[in-house]
N, C-alpha and C positions, 0 to 999 in steps of 0.2 A: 306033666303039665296038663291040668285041664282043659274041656274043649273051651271055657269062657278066656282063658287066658290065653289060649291061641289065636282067637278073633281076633282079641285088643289090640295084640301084637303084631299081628298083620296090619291090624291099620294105621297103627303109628307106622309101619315100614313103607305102606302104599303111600300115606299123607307127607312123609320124609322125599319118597322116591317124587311123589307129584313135585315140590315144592322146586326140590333140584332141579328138574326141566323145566319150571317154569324160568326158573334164573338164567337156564341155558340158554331158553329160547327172547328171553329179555336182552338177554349181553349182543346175540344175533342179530337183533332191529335195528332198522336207523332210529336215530334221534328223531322226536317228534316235529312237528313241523310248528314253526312261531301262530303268536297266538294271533290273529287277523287285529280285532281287539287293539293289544297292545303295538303293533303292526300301525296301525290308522292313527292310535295316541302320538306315536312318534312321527309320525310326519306331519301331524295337527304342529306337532312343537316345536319341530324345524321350520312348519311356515311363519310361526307367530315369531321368529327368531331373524325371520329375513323381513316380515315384514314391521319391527323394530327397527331393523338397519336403516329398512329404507325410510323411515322417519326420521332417522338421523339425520341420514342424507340430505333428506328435503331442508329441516331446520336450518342444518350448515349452507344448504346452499341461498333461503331466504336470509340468515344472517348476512351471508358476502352481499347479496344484493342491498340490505338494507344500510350497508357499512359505505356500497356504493351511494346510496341515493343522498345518506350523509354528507356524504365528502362533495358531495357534490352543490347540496344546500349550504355546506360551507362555504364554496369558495363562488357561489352566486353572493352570499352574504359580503362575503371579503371582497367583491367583485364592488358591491352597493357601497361598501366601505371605502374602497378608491375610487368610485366615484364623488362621493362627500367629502376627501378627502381634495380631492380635484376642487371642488365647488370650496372649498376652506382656502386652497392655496389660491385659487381665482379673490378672493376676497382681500387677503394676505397681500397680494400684489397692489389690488387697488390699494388698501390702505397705507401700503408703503412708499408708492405713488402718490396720493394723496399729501402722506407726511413729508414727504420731500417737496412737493410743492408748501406747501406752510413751511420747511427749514427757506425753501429760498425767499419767500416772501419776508421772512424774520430776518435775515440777513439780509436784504434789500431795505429793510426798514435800520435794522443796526446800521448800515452804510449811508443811509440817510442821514442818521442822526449825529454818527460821528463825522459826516461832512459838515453838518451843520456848526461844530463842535470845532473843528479844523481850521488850521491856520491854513495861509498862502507865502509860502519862502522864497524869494526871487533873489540869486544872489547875480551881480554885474560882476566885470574884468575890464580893468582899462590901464594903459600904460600910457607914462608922458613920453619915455624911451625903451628897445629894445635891442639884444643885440642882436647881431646877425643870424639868421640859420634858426631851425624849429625852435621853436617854446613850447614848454607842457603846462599845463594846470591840472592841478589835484584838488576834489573838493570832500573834505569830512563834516560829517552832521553828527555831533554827541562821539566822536571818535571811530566813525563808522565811512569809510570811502562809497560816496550818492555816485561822484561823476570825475571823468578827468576828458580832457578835451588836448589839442595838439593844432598849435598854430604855426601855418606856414608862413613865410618871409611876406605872401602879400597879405593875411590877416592881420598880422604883425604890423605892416604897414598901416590898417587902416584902426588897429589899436593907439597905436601912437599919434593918431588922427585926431583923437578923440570919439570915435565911435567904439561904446562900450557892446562890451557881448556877453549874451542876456548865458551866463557858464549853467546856470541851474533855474528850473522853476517845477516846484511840485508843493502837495499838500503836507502838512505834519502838526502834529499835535500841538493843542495851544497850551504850550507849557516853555519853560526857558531851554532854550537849546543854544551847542556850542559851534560854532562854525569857522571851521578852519580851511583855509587856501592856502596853498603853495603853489608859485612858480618857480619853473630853472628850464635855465638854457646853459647857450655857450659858455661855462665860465662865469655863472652863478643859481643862485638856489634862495630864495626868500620863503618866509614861512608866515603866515598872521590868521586870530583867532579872535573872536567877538561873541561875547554872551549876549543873545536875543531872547525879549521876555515875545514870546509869538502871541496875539491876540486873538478869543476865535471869529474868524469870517472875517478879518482883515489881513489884507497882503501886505505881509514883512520885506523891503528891499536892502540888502548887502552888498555893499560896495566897496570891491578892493580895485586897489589903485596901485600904480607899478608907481614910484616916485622916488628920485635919484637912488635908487640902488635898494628899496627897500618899500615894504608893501605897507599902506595907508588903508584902512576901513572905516566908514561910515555907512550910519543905518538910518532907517525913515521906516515909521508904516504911512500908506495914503487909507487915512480913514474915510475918503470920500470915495472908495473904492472896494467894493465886496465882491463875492462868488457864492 
């Protein structure tokens, strides 16, 4: 071997040998240390990440206040609304009050007008004889019992007198009506019945009479005589 090929050789051997300890003393080192650089990027990043949060935060917490201040202009509104609601039923009142005075004034006027309208029925009771002991009378108007009355021994007595007693007196309608009397006592029972054409604003008089054993009616209006 030549000396030029000796040279070469040695220096690939020394350039071989160098390269190895470089490795060696590479594997030996610590790890390099972070870059400052990317070091300062990373905590730039984690603030921009907390100071997102706290926007959040904030948002959600003006939302709830604003959901508060809502709810609350609601229910001043709803507040306004039962107040007017109040002030409707105030009205309401009066006018129901109001209409109830106009129904009674309308029926105060209909009761007028059907008085005007209105007969007067006066039925009497009289007996020539009676017998001993209570007497009853029953009195029907159109088959409807008005009145029944109960005569003691001395009313009894002052029937058979001749003092009649006035059994019925009220208003009805100026149309024909039927009227029917019964008496009974001791040991008998009479019954009698009269169509009356009733006039209006003049008073109709019916007169039953007790007469041997059985009842007599007659009738009268006094047209010199109104209500």
């Amino acid at each position: 071997m030549n000396r030029c090929a000796r040279a070469i050789l040695a220096v690939v051997m020394l350039s071989t040998c160098t390269l190895a300890g470089a490795r060696a003393l590479s594997a030996q080192q610590p790890p390099p240390s972070p870059d400052p650089a990317k070091a300062l990027k990373g905590l730039q990043d984690q603030l921009e990440l907390a100071r997102k949060e706290r926007f959040a935060l904030e948002a959600k917490l003006e939302k709830q206040q604003a959901d508060e201040i809502s709810a609350r202009a609601k229910t001043l509104a709803m507040g306004g609304e039962a107040g007017a609601l109040q002030r409707l039923e105030l009205l309401l009142d009066s006018a129901q009050a109001r209409l109830l005075v106009q129904r009674d004034r309308i029926r105060q006027l209909r009761d007028a007008t059907e008085l005007n309208q209105q007969a007067l029925l006066v039925v009497l009771v009289r007996a020539d004889s009676l017998a001993v002991g209570d007497v009853g009378a029953v009195l029907l108007v159109d088959g409807a019992e008005v009145k029944s009355a109960t005569y003691k021994p001395e009313q009894a007595k002052a029937l058979t007198a001749g003092a009649p007693d006035e059994l019925y007196r009220a208003g009805i309608t100026a149309a024909e009506h039927k009227v029917f009397v019964r008496i009974a006592g001791k040991g008998f029972s009479v019954g009698e019945s009269v169509t009356i054409p009733a006039a209006p604003r003049l008073v109709t008089y019916v007169e039953f009479v007790l007469k041997g054993g059985r009842l007599v009616s007659s009738t009268w209006t006094n047209r010199g005589t109104t209500f």
